[in-house]
C-alpha positions as protocol buffer text, in pm:
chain_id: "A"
residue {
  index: 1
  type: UNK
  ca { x: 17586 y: 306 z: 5327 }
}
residue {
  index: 2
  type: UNK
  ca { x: 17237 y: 164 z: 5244 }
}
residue {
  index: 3
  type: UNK
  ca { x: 17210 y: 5 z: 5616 }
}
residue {
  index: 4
  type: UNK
  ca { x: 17317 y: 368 z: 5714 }
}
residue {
  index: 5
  type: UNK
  ca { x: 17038 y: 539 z: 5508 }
}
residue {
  index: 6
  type: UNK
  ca { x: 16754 y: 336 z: 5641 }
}
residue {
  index: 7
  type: UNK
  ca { x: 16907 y: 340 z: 6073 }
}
residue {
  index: 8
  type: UNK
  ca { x: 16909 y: 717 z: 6009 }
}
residue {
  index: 9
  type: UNK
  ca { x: 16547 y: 694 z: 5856 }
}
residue {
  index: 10
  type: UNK
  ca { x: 16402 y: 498 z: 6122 }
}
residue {
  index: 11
  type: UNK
  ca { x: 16526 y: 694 z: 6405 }
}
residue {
  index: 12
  type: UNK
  ca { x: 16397 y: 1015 z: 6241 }
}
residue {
  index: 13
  type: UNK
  ca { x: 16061 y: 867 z: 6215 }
}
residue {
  index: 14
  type: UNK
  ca { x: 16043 y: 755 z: 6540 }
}
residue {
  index: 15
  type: UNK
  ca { x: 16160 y: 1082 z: 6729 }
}
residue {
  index: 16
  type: UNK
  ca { x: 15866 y: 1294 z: 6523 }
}
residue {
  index: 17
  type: UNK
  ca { x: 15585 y: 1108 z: 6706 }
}
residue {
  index: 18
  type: UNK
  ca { x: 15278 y: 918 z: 6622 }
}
residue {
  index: 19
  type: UNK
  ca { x: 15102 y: 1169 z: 6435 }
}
residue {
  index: 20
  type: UNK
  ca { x: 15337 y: 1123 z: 6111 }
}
residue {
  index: 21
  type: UNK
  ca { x: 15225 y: 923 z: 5857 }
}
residue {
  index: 22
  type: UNK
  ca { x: 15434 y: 716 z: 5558 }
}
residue {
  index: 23
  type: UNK
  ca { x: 15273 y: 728 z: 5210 }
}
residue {
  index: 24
  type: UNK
  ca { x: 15234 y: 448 z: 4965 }
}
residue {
  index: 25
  type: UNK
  ca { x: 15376 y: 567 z: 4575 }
}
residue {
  index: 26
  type: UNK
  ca { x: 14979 y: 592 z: 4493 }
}
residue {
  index: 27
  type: UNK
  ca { x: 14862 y: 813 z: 4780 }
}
residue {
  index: 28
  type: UNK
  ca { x: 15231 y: 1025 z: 4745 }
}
residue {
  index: 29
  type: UNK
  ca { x: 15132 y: 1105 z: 4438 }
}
residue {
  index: 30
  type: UNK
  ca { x: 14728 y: 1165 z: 4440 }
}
residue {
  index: 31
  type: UNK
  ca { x: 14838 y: 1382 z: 4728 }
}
residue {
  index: 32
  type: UNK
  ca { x: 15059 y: 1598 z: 4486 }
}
residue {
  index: 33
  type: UNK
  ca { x: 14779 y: 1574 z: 4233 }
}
residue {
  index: 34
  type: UNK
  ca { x: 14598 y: 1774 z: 4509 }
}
residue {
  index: 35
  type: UNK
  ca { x: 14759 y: 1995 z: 4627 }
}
residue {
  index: 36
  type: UNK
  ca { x: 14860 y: 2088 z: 4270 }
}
residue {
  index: 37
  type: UNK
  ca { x: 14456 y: 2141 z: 4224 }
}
residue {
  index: 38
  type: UNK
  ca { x: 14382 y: 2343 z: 4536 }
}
residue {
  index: 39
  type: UNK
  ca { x: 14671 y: 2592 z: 4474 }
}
residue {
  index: 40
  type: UNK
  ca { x: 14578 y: 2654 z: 4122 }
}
residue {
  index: 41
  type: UNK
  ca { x: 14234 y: 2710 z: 4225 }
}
residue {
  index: 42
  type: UNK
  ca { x: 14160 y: 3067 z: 4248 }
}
residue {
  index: 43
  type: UNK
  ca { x: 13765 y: 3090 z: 4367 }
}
residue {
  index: 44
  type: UNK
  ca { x: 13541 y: 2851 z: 4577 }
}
residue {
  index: 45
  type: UNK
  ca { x: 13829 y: 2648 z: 4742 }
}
residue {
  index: 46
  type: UNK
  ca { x: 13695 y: 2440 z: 5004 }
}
residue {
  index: 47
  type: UNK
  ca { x: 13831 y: 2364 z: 5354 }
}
residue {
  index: 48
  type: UNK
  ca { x: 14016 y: 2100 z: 5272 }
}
residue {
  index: 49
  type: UNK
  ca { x: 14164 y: 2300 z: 5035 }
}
residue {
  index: 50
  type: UNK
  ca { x: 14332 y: 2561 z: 5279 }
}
residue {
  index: 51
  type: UNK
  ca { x: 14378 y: 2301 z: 5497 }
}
residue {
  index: 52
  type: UNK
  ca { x: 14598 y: 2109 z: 5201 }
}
residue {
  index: 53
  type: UNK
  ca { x: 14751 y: 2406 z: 5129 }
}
residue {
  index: 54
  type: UNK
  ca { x: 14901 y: 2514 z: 5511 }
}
residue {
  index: 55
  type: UNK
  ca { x: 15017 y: 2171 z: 5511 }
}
residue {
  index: 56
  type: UNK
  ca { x: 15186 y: 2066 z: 5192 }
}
residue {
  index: 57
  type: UNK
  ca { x: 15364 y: 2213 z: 4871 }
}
residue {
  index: 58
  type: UNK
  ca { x: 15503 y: 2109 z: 4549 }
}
residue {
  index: 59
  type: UNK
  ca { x: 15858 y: 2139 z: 4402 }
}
residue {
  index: 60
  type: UNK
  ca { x: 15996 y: 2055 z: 4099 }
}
residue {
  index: 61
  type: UNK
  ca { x: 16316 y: 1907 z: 4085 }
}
residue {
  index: 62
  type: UNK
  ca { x: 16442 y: 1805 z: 3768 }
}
residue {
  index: 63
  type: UNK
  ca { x: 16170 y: 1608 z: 3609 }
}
residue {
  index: 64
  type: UNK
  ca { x: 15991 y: 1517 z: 3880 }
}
residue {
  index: 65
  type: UNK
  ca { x: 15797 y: 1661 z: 4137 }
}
residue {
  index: 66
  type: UNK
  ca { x: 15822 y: 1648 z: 4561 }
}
residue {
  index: 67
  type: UNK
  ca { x: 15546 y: 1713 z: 4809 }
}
residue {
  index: 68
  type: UNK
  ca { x: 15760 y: 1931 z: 5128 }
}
residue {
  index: 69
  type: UNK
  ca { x: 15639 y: 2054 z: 5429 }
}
residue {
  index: 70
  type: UNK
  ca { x: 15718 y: 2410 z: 5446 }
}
residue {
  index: 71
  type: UNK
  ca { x: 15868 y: 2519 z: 5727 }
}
residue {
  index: 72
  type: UNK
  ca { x: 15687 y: 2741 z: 6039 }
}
residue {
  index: 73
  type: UNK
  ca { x: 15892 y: 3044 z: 6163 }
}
residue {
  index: 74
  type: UNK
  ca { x: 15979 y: 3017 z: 6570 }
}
residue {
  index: 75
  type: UNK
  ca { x: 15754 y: 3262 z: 6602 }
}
residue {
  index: 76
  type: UNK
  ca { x: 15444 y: 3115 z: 6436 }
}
residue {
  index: 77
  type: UNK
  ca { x: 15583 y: 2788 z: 6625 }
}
residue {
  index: 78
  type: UNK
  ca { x: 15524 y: 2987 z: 6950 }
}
residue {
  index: 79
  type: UNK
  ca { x: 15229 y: 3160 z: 6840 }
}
residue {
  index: 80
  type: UNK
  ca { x: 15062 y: 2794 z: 6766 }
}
residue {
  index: 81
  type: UNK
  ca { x: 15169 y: 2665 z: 7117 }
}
residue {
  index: 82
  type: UNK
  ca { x: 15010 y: 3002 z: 7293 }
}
residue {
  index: 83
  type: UNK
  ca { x: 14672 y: 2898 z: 7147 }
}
residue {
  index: 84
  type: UNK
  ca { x: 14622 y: 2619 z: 7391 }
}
residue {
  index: 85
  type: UNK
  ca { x: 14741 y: 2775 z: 7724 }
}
residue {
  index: 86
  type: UNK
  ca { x: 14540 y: 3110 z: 7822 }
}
residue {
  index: 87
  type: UNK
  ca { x: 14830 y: 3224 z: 8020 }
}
residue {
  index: 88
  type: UNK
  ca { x: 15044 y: 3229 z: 7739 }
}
residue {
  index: 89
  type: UNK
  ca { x: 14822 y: 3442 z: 7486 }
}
residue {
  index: 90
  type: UNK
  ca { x: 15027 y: 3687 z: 7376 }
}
residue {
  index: 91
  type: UNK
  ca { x: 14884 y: 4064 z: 7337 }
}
residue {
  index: 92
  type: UNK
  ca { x: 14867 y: 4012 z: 6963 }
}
residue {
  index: 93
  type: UNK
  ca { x: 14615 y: 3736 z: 6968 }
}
residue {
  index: 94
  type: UNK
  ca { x: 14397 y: 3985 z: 7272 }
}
residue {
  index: 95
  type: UNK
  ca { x: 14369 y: 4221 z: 6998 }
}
residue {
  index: 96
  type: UNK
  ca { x: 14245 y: 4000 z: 6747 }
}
residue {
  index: 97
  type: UNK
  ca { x: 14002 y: 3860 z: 6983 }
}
residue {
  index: 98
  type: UNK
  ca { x: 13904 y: 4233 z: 7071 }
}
residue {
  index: 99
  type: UNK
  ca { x: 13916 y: 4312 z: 6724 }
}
residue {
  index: 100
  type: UNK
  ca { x: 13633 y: 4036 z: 6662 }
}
residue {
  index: 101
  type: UNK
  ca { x: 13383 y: 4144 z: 6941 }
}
residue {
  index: 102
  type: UNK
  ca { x: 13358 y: 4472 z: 6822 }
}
residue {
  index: 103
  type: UNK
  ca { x: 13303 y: 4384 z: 6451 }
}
residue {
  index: 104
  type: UNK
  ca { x: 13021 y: 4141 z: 6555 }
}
residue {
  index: 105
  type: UNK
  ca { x: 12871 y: 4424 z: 6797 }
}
residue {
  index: 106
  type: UNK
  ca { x: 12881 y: 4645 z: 6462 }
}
residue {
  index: 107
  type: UNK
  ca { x: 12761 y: 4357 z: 6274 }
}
residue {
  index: 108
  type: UNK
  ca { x: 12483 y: 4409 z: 6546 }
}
residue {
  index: 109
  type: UNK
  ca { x: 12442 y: 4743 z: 6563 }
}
residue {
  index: 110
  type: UNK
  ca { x: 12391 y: 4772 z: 6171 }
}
residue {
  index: 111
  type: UNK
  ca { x: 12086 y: 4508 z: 6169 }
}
residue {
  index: 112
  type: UNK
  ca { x: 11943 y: 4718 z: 6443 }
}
residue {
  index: 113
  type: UNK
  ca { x: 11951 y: 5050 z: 6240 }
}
residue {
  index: 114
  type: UNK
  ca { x: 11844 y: 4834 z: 5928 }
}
residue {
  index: 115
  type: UNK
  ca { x: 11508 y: 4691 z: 6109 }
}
residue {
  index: 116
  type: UNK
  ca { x: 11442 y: 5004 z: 6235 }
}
residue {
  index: 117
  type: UNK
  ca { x: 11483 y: 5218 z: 5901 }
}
residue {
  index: 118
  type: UNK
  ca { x: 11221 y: 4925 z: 5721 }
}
residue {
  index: 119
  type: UNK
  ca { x: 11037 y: 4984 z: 6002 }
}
residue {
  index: 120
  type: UNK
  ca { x: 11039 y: 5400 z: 5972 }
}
residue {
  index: 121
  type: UNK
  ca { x: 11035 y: 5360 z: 5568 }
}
residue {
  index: 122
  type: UNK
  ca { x: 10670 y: 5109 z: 5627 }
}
residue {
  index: 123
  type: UNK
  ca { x: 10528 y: 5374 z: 5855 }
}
residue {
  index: 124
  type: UNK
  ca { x: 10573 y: 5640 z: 5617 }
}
residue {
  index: 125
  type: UNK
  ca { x: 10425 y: 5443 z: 5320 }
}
residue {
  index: 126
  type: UNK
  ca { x: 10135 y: 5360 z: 5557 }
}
residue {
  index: 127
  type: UNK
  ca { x: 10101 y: 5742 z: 5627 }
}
residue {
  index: 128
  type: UNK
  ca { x: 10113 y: 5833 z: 5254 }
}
residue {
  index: 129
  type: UNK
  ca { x: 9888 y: 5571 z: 5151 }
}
residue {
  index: 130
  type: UNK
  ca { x: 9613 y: 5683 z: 5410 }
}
residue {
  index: 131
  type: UNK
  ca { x: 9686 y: 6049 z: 5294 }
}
residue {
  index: 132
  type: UNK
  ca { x: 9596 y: 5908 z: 4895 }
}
residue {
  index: 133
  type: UNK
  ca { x: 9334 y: 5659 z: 5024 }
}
residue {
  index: 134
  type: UNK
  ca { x: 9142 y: 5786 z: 5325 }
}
residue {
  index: 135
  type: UNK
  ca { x: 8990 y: 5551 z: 5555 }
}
residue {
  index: 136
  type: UNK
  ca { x: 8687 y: 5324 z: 5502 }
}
residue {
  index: 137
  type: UNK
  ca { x: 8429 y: 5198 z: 5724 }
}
residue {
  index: 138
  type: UNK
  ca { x: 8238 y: 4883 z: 5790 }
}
residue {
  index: 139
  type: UNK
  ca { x: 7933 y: 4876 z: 5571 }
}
residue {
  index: 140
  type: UNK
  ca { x: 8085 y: 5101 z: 5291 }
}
residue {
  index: 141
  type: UNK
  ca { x: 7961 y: 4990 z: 4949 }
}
residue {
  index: 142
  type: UNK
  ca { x: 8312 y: 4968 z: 4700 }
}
residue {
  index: 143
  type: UNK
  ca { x: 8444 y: 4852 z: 4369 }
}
residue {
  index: 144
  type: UNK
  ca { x: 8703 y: 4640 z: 4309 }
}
residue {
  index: 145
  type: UNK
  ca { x: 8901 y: 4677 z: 3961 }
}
residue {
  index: 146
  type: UNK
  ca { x: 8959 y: 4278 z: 3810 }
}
residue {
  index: 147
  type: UNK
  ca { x: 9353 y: 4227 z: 3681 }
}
residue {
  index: 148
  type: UNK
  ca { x: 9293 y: 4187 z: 3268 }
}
residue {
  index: 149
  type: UNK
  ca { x: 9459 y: 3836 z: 3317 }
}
residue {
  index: 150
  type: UNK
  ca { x: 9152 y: 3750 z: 3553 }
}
residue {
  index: 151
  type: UNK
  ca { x: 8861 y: 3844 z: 3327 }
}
residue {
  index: 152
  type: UNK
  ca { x: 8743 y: 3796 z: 2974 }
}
residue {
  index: 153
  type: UNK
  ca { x: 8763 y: 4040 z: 2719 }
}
residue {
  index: 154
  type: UNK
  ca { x: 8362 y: 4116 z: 2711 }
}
residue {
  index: 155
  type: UNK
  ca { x: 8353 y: 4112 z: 3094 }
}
residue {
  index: 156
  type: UNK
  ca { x: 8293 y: 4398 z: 3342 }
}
residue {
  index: 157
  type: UNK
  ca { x: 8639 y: 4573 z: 3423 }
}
residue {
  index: 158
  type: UNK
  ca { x: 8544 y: 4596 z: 3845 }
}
residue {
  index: 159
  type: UNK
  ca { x: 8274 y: 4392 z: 4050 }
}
residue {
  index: 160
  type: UNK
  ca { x: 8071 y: 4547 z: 4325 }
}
residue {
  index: 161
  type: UNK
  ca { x: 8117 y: 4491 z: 4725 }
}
residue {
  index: 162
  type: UNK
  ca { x: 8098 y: 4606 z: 5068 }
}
residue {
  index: 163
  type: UNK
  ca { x: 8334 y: 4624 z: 5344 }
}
residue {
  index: 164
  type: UNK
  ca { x: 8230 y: 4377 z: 5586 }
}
residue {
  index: 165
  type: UNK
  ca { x: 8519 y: 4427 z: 5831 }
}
residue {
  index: 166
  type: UNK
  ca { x: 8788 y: 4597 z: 5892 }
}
residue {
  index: 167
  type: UNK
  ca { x: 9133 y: 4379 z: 5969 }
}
residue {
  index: 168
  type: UNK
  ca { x: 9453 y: 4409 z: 6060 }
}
residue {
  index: 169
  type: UNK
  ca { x: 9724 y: 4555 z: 5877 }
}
residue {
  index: 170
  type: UNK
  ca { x: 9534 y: 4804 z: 5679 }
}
residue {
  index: 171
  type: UNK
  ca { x: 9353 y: 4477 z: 5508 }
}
residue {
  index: 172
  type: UNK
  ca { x: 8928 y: 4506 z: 5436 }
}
residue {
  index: 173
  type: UNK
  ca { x: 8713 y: 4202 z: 5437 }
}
residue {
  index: 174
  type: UNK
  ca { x: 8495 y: 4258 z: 5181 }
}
residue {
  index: 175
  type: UNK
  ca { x: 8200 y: 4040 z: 5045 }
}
residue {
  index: 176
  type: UNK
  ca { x: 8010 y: 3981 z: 4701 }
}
residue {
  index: 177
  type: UNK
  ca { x: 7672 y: 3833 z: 4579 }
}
residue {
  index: 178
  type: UNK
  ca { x: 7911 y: 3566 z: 4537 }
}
residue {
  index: 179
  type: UNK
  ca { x: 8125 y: 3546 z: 4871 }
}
residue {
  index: 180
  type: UNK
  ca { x: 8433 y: 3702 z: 5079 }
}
residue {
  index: 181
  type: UNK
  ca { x: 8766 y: 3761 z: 5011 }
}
residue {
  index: 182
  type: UNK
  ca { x: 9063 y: 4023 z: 5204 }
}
residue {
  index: 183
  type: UNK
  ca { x: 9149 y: 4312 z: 5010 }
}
residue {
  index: 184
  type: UNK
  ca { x: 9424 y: 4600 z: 5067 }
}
residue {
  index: 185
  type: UNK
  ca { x: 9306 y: 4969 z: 5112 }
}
residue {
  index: 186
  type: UNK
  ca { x: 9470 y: 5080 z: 4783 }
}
residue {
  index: 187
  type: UNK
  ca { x: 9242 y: 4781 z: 4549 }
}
residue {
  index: 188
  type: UNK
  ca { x: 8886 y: 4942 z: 4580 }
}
residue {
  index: 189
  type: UNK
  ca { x: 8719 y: 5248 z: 4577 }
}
residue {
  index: 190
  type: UNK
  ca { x: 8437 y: 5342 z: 4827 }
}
residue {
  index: 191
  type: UNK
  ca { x: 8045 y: 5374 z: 4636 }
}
residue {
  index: 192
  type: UNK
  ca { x: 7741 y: 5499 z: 4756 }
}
residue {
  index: 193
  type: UNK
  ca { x: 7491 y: 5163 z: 4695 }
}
residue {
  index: 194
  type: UNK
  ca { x: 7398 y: 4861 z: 4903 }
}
residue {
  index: 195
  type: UNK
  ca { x: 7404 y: 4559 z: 4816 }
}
residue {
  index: 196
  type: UNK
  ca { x: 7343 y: 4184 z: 4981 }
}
residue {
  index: 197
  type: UNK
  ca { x: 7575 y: 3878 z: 4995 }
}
residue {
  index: 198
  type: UNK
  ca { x: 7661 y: 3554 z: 5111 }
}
residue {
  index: 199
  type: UNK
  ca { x: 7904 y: 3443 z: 5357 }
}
residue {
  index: 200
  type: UNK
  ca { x: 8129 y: 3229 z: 5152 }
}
residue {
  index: 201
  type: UNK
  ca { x: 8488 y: 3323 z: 5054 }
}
residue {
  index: 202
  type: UNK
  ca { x: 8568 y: 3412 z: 4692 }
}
residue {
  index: 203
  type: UNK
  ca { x: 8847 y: 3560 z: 4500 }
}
residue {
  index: 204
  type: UNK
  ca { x: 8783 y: 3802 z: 4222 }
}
residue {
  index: 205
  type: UNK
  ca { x: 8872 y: 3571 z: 3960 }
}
residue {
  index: 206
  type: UNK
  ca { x: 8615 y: 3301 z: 4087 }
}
residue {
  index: 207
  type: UNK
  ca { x: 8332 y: 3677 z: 4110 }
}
residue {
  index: 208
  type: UNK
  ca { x: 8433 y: 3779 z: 3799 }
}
residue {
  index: 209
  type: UNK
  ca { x: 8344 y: 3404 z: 3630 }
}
residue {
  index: 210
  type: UNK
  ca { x: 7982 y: 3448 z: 3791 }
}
residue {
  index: 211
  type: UNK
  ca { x: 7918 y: 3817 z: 3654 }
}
residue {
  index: 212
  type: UNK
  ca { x: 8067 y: 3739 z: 3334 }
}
residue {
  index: 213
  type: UNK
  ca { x: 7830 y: 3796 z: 3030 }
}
residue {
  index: 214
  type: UNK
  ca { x: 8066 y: 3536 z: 2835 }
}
residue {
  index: 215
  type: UNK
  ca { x: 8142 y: 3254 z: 3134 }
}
residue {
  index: 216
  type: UNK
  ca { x: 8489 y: 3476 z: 3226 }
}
residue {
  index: 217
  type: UNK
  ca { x: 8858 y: 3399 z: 3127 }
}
residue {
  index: 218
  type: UNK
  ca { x: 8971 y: 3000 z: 3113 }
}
residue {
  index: 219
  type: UNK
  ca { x: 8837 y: 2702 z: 2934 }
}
residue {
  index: 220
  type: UNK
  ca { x: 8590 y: 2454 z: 2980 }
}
residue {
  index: 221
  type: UNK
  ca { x: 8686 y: 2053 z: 3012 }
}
residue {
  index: 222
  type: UNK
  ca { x: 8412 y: 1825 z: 2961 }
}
residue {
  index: 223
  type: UNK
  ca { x: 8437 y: 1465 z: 3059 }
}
residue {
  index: 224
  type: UNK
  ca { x: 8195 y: 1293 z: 2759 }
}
residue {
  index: 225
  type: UNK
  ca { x: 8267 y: 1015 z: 2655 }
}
């Protein structure tokens, strides 16, 4: 009976091909282990997860537990073997495909109208800010308002400047007795007074320090020794 069982085993193995594989007891049961963790996992499985979980499953029988194959209906069988042959795709796998163009040319479709509603939504905050702010020309004397974290508390609350430029983007090169820096329409107002300055770049925290009364907002590190 025992030659019997192990003949019977043999020639099953060998008629289901070379791409079966025998198990050691450790890897029989890590393999249970896992597939016991990917099926009780309910978010972020990974792709060997679903791919453990197509494969195997887990019985109990009695007090112990058996990894089985479950078994593939003739028609999923036949659906699997289509896959490989174009001839043989069936008209439910043409619809699928079909289904999937469309949804990426929606997918498609959507980003267009998306970019172009930014686009309509930055036009018409350009148009209201040049409504609020009108335009200012090269040569224009303006002050610039200093953030409260960029100046000291006896400082001046705006520094002087005049448009040097006008760039792109609605953005104003304007320059200081101290130097140069790029400012947006909406961060100065236009003056009536002219003064000089250097060409050197600056940012308002670095004008603000030279106005100051009090040296501006930071510390001082010495280096005595």
């Amino acid at each position: 009976m025992k030659k019997r069982f192990y003949e019977t085993t043999t020639v099953l193995i060998a008629s289901k091909g070379k791409n079966n594989q025998l198990f050691t007891n450790d890897q029989y049961l890590s393999l249970i282990l896992k597939s016991k963790e990917s099926k009780n996992k309910i978010t972020k499985k990974t792709p060997e997860d679903y791919q453990r979980l197509a494969r195997y499953d887990v019985v109990k029988i009695g007090a112990s537990e058996k990894l089985i194959i479950p078994k593939k209906s003739d028609k999923e069988t036949e659906n699997q073997g289509n896959t490989t042959d174009p001839s043989k795709i069936t008209q439910s796998d043409q619809e699928i495909v079909i289904a999937l163009d469309k949804k990426k040319q929606d997918i498609g479709n959507i980003r267009k109208l998306v970019g172009q509603s930014l686009k309509k939504q930055a036009d018409k905050m350009l148009a209201l800010s040049s409504v609020k702010y009108p335009a200012a020309n090269t040569g224009d004397n303006v002050v610039v308002k200093i953030p409260d974290v960029d100046r000291a508390k006896a400082d001046d609350r705006n520094i002087m400047a005049v448009i040097i430029s006008q760039e792109t983007k609605g953005m104003c090169k304007l320059g200081t007795e101290h130097g140069i820096q790029l400012y947006a329409r909406n961060q100065f107002i236009s003056l009536l007074q002219l003064i000089l300055f250097p060409n050197m770049k600056l940012p308002s925290e670095n004008v603000q320090k030279k106005e100051s009364h009090l040296g501006g907002q930071g510390f001082l590190h010495w280096n005595c020794t």
